[in-house]
C-alpha positions in Angstrom: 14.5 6.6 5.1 13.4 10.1 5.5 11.5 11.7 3.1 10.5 9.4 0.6 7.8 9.8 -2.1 5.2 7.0 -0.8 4.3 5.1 2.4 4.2 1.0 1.4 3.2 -2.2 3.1 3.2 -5.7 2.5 1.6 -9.1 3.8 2.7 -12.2 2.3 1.2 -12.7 -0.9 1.0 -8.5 -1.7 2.2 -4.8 -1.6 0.4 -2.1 -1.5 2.3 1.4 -2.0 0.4 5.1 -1.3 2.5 8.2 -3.4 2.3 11.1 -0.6 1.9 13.6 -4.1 0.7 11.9 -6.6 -3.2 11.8 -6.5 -4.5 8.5 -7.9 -1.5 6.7 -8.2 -1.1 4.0 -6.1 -0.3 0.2 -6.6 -1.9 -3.0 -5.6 0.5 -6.1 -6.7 -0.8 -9.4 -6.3 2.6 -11.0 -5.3 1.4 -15.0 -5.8 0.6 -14.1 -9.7 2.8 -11.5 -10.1 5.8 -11.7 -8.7 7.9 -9.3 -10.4 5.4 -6.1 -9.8 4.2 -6.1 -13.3 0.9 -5.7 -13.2 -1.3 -3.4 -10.6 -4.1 -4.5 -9.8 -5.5 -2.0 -7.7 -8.6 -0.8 -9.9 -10.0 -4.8 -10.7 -12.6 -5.1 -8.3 -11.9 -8.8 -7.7 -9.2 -6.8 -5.3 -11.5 -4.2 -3.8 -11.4 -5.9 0.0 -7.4 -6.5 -0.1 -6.9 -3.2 -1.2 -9.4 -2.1 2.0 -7.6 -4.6 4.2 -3.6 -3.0 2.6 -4.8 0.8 3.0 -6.3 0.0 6.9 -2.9 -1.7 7.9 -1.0 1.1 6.2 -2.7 4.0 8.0 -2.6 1.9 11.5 0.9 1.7 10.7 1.6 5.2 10.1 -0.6 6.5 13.3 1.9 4.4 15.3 5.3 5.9 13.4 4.8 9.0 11.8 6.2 12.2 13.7 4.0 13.4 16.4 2.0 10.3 16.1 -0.3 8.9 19.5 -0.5 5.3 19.5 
């Protein structure tokens, strides 16, 4: 899908979802506990290194599929 609002990933147990325009906005959902999205986690700081590990993959991900991207 062209033009969406945010860049997500996932691994099994979460999601992680960047807003291209919305500063301080993203979402960290702990998928095990939380099923259902309801709760982002992404300011408790039991979460700090899973959010590191969801924003690396993201932007490795992007650097191999966004336009004019070199892998």
């Amino acid at each position: 899908i062209r033009n969406m609002g945010y860049k997500a990933v996932r691994g099994d147990t979460w999601k992680y979802i960047r807003y291209n325009h919305l500063t301080g906005m993203d979402e960290l959902y702990d998928l095990r506990r939380d099923p259902f999205e309801q709760r982002n986690v992404i300011a408790d700081p039991a979460y700090r290194t899973l959010l590191a590990r969801a924003r690396a993959r993201l932007d490795l991900h992007l650097a191999h599929t966004e336009p004019g991207a070199t892998p």
